[in-house]
Structures are given as structure tokens and as C-alpha cells.
N, C-alpha and C positions, 0 to 999 in steps of 0.2 A: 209193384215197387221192387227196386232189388234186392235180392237177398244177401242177408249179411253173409258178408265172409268171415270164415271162424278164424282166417290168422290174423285177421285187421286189429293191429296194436296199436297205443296211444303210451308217448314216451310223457312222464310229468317235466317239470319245470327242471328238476337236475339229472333229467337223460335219460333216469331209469324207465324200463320199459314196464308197463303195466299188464294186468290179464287184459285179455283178448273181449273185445266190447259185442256184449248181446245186447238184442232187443229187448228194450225196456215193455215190463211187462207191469198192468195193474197192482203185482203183488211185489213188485220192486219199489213200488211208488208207496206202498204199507208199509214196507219192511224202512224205508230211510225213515219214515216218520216215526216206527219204533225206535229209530237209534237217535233220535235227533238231528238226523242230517239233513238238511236245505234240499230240498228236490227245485231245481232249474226248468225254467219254462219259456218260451219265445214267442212272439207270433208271427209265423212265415206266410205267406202269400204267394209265392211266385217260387219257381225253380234252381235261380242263382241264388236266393238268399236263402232257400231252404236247403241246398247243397250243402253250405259253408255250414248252416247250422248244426247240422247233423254231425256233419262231420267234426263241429269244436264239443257235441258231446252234451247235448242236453238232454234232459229227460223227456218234456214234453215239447212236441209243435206242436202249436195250436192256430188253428185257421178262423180266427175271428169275424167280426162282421169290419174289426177295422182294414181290414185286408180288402174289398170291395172301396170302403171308404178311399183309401187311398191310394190306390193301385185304380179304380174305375172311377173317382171322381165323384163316389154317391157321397153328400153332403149330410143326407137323411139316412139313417139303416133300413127305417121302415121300407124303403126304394129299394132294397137290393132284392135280389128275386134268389129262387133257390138253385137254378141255373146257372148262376154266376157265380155262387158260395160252391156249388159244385164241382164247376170248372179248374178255380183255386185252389180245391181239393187236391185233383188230380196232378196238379202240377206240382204239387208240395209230394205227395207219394210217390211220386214217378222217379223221384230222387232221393229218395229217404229211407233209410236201412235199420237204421236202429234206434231214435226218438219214438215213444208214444205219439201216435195222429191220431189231433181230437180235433173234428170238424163242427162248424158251429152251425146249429139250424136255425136259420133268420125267421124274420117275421109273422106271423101265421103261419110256417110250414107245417107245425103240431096242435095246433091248439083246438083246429075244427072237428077231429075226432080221432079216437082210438085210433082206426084203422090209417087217416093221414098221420099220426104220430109213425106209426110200423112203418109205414112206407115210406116218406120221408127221410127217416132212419137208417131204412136198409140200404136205399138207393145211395145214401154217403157213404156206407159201409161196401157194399156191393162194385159199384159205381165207379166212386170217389178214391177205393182203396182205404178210408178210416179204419183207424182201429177202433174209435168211439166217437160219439155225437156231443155237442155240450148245447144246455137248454139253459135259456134264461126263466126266471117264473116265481113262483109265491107258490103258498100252500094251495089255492086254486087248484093249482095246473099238476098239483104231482100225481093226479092218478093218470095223466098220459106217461110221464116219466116212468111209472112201473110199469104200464107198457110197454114200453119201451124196452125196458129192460128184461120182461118177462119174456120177450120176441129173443134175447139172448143178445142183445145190444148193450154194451157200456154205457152209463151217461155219466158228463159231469153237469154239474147246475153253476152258476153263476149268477150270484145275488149280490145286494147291494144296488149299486147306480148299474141299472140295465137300460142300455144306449138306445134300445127298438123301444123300451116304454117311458120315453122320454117325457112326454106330453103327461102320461098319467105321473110321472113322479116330478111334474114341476123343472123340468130340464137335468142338466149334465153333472149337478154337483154332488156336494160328498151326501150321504144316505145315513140315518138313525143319530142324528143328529141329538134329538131327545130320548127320553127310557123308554119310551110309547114307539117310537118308529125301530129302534134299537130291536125291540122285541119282538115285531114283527118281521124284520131281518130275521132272527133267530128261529122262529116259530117255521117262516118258510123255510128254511135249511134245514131243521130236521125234520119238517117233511117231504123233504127230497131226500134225504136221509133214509128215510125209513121207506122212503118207494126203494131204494137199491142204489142211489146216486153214488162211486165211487169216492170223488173229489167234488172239491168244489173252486170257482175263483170267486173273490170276496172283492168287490170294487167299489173305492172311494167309500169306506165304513170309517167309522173311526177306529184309533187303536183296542179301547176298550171291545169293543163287538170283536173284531179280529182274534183277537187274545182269548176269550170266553170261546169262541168256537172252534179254536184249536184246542183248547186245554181239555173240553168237553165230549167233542166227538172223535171218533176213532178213526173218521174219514180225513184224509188231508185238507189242509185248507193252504191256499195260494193267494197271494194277496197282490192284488193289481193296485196300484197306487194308494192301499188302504193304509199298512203298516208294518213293519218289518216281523211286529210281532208274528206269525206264521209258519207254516211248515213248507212254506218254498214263495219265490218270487215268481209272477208273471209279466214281462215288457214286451212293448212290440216292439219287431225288428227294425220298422222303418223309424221312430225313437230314438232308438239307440242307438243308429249313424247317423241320426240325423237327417234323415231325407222324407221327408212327408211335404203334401201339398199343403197340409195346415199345423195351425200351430201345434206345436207340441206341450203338451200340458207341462207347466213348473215343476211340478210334484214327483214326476218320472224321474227326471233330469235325459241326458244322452252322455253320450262316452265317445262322441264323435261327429263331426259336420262335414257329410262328402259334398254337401252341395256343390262349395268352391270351386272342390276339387273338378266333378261335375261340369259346372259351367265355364270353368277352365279350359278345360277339354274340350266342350261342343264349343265354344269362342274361339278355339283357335283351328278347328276343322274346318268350319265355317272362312276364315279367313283364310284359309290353305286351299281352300276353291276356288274364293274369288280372286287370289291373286295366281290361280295355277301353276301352286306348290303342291298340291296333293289330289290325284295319288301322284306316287313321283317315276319319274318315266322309268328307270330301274324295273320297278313291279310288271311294266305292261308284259303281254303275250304276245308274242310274233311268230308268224306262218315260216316252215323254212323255205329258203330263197327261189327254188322252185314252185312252192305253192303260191306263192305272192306273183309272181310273174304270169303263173297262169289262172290266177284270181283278177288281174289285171288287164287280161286278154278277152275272159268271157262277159267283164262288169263293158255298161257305156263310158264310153271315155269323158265323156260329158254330163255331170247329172243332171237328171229331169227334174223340174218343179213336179211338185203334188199335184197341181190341177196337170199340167199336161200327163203326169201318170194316170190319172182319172179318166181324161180325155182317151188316151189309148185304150184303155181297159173296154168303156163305153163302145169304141170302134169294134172291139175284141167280139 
């Protein structure tokens, strides 16, 4: 990824110039949550939209499983492969300077053993360029997360409504809905917790759960369409302009619709062809006047159909 540059300044909203922006580091991400301050999170997938983010200054990009969904088309998470979360990866680091990269390990990439949790892991880190990995999971699973972590790996967990174990949680809706599921919510979180999990994101819980696990643990918590109550927000990017192949959940909201704009644009390119307005002759390239004349000397003055060039070649 690039390295940040130490004079890369960021002026606020009345001009004044600010310090000079470092790479957000796990103990920055501590340190806002000791002041009370919102730590910002996005989910980038691709190169353009992770540029811009980086650059408006968020703390965390995060390369979800919804970044395959809607960037490749997988309908299902359980379909994305780890190849493809990887690839993602790369393309989000390969532009990104100063946001924490948390890359997300899909579907069974961890779960079969110790040793595929490490590996797994390392190769987003390694590979990928992540700064850390984010697991979805229950008390289960957290003795891979401390391997994980004991390998020298960051994790974040992500509980609540987890999109790969759709099937077991009854599909996409909100999670802990009763004191009974509420608590198992909880129960998994601090045992990710106590495997070493960093952060965490909290998705689709209610406000109450959100609220108790901020107030409770000392790890941040981020809250994906759960509740405001929290110690930072998480959105994805394609959301938030509005450009996704599927619906947008209500609950987000967005802050923008480029579709229009979009289909605006490929509508009228499209029509700049067919009526051979575009490209416009201005742009073209031209030989100078001598090379044209003896490009015209060596070509047949006559062209050949395809089969009589076949036919020669055959004679040849």
C-alpha cells in the first residue's frame, strides 16, 4: 500500500489547516473510545471508492462479505470464495494510506482448524496487505479467534445478524430480539473478547444489546444498522451513494443516488455511437502527411474480403 506522507494535511470546514494525518492504528481506535468520540467506518471494495475514502478520512475500511455481494453479483455470502475476498483486499490496500484495513474472512475460511484459521489469516495480512481480519462467530468459534490472534493477527468479531449463517439464524433480520437471544449475543462477544478480539461490529441488535456492550466492555463496539447508541458507526459504501445491485436496507438510509447520474451517462454514450457523435473527430490521431502517403503506397489499394485473404495465405 502507500505510504503515508507525513505533510499530507487535511484543512476543516473553515480553512484551518489541521495536523498532519497518520495511520490509524488499533490504539487510536481505544483511545477515541476513551474520549467519547465516534470512530468512522465504511465498507470499500474496489480502488475508486477506496481512494476517495481514505482520503475523506475515516478510521476504519472494511472489506466485507458485502463487497463480493455487490461488486460480483454473489446473492449468497456463503458462495464467495476466499479468493475473491482476497482479491478485494488488494485492491482496497493498493490505495489506501491511512484508514485501518480490516479484511473479512468469509465462509469456512476458519472454522475447520486451528491451523486454516492462521493461514487464512495470514494470507489477508500477508497477501491482501490487511492490517487485520474480521470473523463472524458465537462462543463456539472463539478458540480459533485466539488463534488467530496468538499468530500475532488483529481480529475484529462481528455479531448479531451474520449474513454467512443466515440459514442457522432464520435469515437477514434484526438478532436478540428476546432476553434469551439478547444474551447469547452477549455471551458470544465476550468470548471474543477475551480470545483478544480488538473491536467488534454489532449488526441489526437492538438498541438495548448495542448500549450494554458499549457501556460494558472496554473493546469498541461499531454498530451496523443496530443503533446509534455505540462507539462508532459502520455503512457500506455502495449504500451510501446509493449504487448497489440490490435493495438497500431502510434502516441505513444513503446520502446519495448516482445511479441516475450513471445511467445518464452510459444513455447518452450509448447514443453518441449510434448516431456517430462520439468520439468526436477532434480527438482522432493522424500519421504526418508523409507517413500517410507512404502508408498508402505499401497497403492494396483495393481491400480484400476475409476468405480471399484466407485463400492467399492457403496458396502461401
Amino acid at each position: 500500500m502507500p505510504d503515508p506522507t507525513p505533510d499530507d494535511q487535511r484543512s476543516d470546514l473553515n480553512g484551518q489547516t489541521k495536523a498532519p494525518r497518520r495511520k490509524v492504528t488499533i490504539r487510536h481506535l481505544l483511545d477515541k473510545k476513551a474520549r467519547g468520540e465516534r470512530i468512522t467506518s465504511i465498507g470499500v471494495y474496489d480502488s475508486p471508492m477506496s481512494a476517495i475514502a481514505d482520503r475523506v478520512g475515516f478510521d476504519l475500511l472494511i472489506i466485507g462479505n458485502a463487497g463480493p455481494m455487490s461488486l460480483l453479483g454473489h446473492s449468497d455470502p456463503t458462495t464467495v470464495t476466499f479468493e475473491e475476498q482476497l482479491i478485494l483486499t488488494r485492491a482496497v490496500s493498493r490505495v489506501s494510506s491511512y484508514g485501518l484495513i480490516v479484511a473479512h474472512l468469509p465462509y469456512m475460511s476458519y472454522h475447520a482448524s486451528k491451523e486454516q484459521a492462521i493461514t487464512s489469516a495470514t494470507r489477508m495480512v500477508s497477501e491482501g496487505r490487511a492490517d487485520c481480519v474480521k470473523c463472524e462467530g458465537n462462543r463456539h468459534t472463539a478458540e480459533y479467534v485466539a488463534e488467530i490472534v496468538r499468530a500475532g493477527i488483529p481480529v475484529m468479531g462481528h455479531m448479531g445478524m451474520q449474513a454467512s449463517r443466515r440459514t442457522e439464524q432464520s435469515g437477514f433480520g434484526v438478532k436478540g430480539r428476546t432476553a434469551e437471544d439478547a444474551l447469547q449475543i452477549v455471551e458470544s462477544t465476550r468470548a471474543f473478547a477475551e480470545a483478544g478480539a480488538f473491536a467488534f461490529i454489532v449488526e441489526h441488535v437492538p438498541v438495548e444489546v448495542t448500549r450494554y456492550l458499549s457501556q460494558t466492555l472496554s473493546t469498541p463496539i461499531i454498530s451496523l444498522g443496530a443503533a446509534p447508541d455505540a462507539d462508532g458507526i459502520y455503512h457500506i459504501s455502495g449504500d451510501v451513494v446509493g449504487y448497489s445491485a440490490f435493495p438497500i436496507p431502510p434502516n441505513r438510509g444513503s446520502f446519495a443516488d448516482v445511479r441516475p447520474i450513471i445511467e445518464q451517462a452510459l444513455g447518452d454514450y450509448r447514443r453518441g455511437v449510434e448516431a456517430g457523435t462520439y468520439p468526436p473527430a477532434e480527438g482522432a490521431y493522424h500519421m504526418p502527411d508523409a507517413e500517410s502517403e507512404r502508408f498508402l503506397q505499401l497497403v492494396p489499394t483495393q481491400p480484400s474480403s476475409p476468405s480471399s485473404a484466407r485463400g492467399a495465405r492457403q496458396e502461401a
